[in-house]
C-alpha positions in Angstrom: 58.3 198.3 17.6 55.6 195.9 17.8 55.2 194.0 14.9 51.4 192.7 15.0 50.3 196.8 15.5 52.3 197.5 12.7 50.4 195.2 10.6 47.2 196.0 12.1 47.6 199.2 11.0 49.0 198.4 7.7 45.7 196.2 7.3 43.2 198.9 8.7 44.4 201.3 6.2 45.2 199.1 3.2 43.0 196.0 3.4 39.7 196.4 5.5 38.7 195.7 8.6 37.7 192.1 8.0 41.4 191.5 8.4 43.6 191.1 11.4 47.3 190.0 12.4 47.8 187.1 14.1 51.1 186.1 16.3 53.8 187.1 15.0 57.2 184.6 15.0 60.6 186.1 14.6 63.4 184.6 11.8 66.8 185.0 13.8 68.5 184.6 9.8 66.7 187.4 8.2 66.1 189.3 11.5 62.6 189.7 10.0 59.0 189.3 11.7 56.3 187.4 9.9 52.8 188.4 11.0 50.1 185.8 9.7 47.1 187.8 8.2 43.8 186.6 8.8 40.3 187.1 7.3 37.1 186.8 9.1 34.7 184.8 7.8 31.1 183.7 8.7 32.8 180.6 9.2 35.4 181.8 11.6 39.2 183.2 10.7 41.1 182.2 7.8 44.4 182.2 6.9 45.7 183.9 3.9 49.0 185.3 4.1 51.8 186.6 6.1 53.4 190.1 6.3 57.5 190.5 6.6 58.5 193.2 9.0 62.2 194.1 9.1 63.6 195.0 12.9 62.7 198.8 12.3 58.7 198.3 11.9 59.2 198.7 7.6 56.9 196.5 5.7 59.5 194.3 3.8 56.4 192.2 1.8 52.8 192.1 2.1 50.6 190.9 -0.4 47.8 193.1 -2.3 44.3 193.1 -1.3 43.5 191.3 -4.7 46.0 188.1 -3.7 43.9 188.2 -0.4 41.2 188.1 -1.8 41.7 185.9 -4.3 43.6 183.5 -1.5 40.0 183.7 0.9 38.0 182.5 -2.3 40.3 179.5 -2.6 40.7 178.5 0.5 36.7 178.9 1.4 35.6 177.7 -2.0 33.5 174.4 -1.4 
């Protein structure tokens, strides 16, 4: 199972495609993956949140597409 597909995926379907994973880092404690999401802005990629995989590919956390978005208006917000 690889962990940044699976949150592609989960993005594509879930999110939009002005999303992507980035690399994902593994916590030996939780045996859980955390997959950085990104949005793409005219200003280049921005990060917004992580996703939790467990060791089986199952989304363990990932924010809604309201926190995103409400996460890219903060961060971007001049």
């Amino acid at each position: 199972m690889d962990p940044v597909k699976r949150v592609g995926d989960f993005l594509r379907d879930n999110v939009g495609h002005l999303t992507r994973p980035g690399n994902a880092s593994y916590d030996a404690t939780s045996q859980h993956w955390f997959v950085p999401i990104y949005a793409r802005t005219e200003g280049g990629d921005v990060a917004v949140g992580d996703v939790e995989v467990d060791r089986d590919g199952h989304i363990v956390y990932a924010p809604s597409k309201e926190e995103l978005i409400a996460r890219l208006r903060d961060r971007t917000a001049v």
